[in-house]
N, C-alpha and C positions, 0 to 999 in steps of 0.2 A: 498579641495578634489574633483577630479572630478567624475563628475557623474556616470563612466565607472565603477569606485571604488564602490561607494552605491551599484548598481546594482550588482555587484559581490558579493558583503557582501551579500546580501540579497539573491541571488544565493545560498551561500555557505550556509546559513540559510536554504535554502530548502532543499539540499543535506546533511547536517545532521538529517533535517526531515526524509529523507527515509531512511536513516543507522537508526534511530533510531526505525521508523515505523517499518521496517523490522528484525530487532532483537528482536522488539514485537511481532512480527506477529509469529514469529517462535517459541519463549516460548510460548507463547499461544497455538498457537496451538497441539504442545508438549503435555502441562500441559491437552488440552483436551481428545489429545488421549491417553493418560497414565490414565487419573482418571474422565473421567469422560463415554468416549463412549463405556468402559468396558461391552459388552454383559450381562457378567455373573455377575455384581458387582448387590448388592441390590437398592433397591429407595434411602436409608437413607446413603449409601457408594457413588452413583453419586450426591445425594445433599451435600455433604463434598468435592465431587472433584469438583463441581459446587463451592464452594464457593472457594474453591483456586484457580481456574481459575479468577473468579471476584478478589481476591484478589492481585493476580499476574499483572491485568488489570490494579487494580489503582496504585500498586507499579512501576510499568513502567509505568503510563500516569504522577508519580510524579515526577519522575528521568527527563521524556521529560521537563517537566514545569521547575525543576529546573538548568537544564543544558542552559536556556536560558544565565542565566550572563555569565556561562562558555564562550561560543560562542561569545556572545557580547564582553568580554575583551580580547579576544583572535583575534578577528578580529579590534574591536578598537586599540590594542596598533601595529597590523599590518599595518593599515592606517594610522597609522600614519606617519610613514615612506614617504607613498606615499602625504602626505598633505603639504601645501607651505605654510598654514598661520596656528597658535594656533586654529584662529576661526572656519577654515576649516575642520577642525580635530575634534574638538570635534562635532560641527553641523554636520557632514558627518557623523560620527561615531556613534553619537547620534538615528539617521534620520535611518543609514541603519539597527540598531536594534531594532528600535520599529515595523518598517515594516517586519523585517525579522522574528521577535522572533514570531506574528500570522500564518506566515505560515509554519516556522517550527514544530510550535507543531497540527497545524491543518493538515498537511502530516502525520506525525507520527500517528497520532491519529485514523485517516481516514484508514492507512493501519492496524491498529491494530485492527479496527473493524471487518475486513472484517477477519478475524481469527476465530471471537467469533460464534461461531454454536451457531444463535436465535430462530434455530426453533423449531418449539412445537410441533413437532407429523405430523403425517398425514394426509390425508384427508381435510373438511374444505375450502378449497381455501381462503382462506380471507391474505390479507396481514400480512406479520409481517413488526411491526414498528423496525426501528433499537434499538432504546433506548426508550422504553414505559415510561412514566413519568418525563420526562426531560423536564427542561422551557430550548428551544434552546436560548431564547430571553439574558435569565442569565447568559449561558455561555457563549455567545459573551460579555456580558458589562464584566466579569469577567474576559476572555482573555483581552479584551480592557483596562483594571484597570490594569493588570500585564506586559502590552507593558511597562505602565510609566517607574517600575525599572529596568527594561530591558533596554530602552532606556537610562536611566539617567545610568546603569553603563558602557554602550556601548561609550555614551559622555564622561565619566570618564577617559576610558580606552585611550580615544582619546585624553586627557588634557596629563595625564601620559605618553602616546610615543609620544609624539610630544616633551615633555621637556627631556625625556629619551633619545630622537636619534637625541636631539641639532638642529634642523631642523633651527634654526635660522640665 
């Protein structure tokens, strides 16, 4: 497979990041201003809309995580097509969704943050952290732990259309 191919893949991996970022960004932000930035609602009514907003956050940052094999098999059994050898196809395939599947879900991710109203009141000056309590350290080994099946069903998908479209 040639390179032009990877790089598309992984393109195409980013471009689902921002469909995806972007259809969070807008539930989100929806879901904030329906129940949580309610004037009139009580303390204990915007901490109920506060939790469905977080709620909603991780159920769309689960759906980004999991649509990575969707993408991966969808573009592996496409390259395949374009691949001259079995070997080429599965390592091209393999290759461009381990790389692709961290920045698709770090796009998505990144635009759905920017939805989330962090801030605490006014006054103060002092910064807000994006996400107070988070090891960032963790979540990259744990995106980097989740490239593997990504990658391994992107190379999958690339064994399958290359025997699938007879390239031989």
């Amino acid at each position: 497979m040639e390179r032009k191919h990877i790089l598309q893949t992984i393109g195409l991996f980013g471009i689902v990041g921002i469909g995806l970022g972007l259809s969070g960004y807008i539930t989100l932000d929806f879901m904030q201003a329906t129940f949580v930035q309610d004037t009139e609602a009580d303390s204990f009514m915007r901490g109920i809309g506060q939790l469905m907003v977080l709620l909603a956050a991780l159920q769309t940052s689960f759906v980004t995580f999991l649509l990575g094999s969707v993408v991966a098999t969808a573009t592996g059994l496409s390259n395949a097509r374009a691949s001259g050898s079995l070997r080429s196809s599965i390592l091209g395939s393999g290759v461009a969704a381990t790389i692709g599947f961290p920045i698709m879900v770090s796009v998505a991710i990144a635009i759905m943050l920017l939805a989330l109203d962090l801030g605490g009141g006014g006054g103060g000056g002092g910064s807000q952290q994006v996400a107070p309590g988070i090891d960032w350290l963790d979540v990259g080994i744990s995106l980097a732990t989740l490239c593997v099946p990504t990658g391994l069903v992107g190379a999958g998908a690339g064994f399958v259309g290359y025997n699938l479209h007879d390239n031989q």
